[in-house]
C-alpha positions as CSV (number, residue, x, y, z in Angstrom):
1,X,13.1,12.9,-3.0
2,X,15.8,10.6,-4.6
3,X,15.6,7.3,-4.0
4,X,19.0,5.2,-4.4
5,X,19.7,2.0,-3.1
6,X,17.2,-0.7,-2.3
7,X,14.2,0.3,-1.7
8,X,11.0,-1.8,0.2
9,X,7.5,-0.2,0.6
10,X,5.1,-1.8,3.1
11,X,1.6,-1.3,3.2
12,X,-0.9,-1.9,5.8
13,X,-4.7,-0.8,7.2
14,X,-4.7,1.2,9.8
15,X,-8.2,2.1,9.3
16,X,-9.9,-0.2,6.6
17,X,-13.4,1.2,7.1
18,X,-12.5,4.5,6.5
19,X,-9.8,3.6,3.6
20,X,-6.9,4.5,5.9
21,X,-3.3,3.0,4.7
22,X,-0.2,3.3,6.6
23,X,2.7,3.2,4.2
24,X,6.7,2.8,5.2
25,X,9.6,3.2,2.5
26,X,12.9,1.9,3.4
27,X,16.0,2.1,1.5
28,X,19.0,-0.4,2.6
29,X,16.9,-0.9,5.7
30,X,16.5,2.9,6.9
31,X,13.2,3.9,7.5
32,X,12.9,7.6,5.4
33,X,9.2,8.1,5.1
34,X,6.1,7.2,6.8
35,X,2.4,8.2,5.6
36,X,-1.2,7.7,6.0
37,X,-3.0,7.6,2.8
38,X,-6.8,8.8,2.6
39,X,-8.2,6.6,-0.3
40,X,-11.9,8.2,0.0
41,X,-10.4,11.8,-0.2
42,X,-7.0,10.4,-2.3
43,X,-5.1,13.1,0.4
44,X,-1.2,11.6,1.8
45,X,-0.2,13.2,4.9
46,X,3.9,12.9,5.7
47,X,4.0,11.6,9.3
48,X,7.3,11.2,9.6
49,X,10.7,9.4,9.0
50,X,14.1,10.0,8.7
51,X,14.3,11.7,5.2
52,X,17.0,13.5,3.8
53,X,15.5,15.9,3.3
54,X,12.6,17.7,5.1
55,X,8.9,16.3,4.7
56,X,8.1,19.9,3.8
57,X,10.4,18.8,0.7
58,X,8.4,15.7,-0.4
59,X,7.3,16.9,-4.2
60,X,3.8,16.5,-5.5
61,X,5.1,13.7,-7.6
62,X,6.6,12.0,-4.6
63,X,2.9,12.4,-3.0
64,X,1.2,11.0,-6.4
65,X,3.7,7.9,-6.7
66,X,2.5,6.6,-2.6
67,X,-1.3,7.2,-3.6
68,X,-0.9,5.6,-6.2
69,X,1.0,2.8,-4.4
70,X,-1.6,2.5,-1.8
71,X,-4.3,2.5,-4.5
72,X,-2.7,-0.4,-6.4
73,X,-2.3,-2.4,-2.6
74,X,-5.7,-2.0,-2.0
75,X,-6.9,-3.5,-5.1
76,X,-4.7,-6.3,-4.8
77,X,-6.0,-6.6,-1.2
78,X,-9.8,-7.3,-2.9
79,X,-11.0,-10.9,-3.3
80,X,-11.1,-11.5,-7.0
81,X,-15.0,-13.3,-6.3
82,X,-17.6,-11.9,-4.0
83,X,-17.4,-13.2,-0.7
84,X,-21.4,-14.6,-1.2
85,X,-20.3,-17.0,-4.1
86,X,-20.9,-20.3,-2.9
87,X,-18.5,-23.4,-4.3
88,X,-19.5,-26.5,-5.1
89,X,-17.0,-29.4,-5.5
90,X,-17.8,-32.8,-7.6
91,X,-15.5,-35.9,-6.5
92,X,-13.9,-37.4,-9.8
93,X,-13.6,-41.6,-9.9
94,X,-11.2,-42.8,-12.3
95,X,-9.9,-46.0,-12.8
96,X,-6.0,-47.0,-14.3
């Protein structure tokens, strides 16, 4: 698939127990490609879209470059501290 234009991909659960993410391209603000990503079995299925060309098209590469994607959004998506850590704050008194 070539991509020209500007291009916006959107990421979002739609199963985040079972490491399910729906992903939408757009270019100039048609929707071409839809997909749910499998990060447990790294598998993209091609739901649908209006592509250019047929989904039965979409390269290997193309399929590597959304897992990959979807791999790097959910990473992101992590706190960067356990959700146990506990915070304690200390007040400051200064004087001028």
């Amino acid at each position: 698939m070539q991509v020209h234009g500007t291009r916006f991909v959107r990421y979002r659960w739609s199963d985040e127990e079972n490491q399910i993410v729906y992903v939408t391209e757009t270019i100039n603000g048609l929707e071409i490609l839809t997909a749910h990503v499998n990060l447990k079995d790294d598998a993209v299925e091609i739901i649908g879209g209006n592509l250019a060309e047929s989904s039965s098209n979409v390269t290997t590469a193309d399929q590597s470059r959304i897992l990959q994607g979807a791999r790097d959004w959910q990473r992101r998506q992590r706190p960067r501290y356990p959700k146990t850590i506990r915070w304690h704050e200390d007040g400051m008194k200064f004087e001028t």
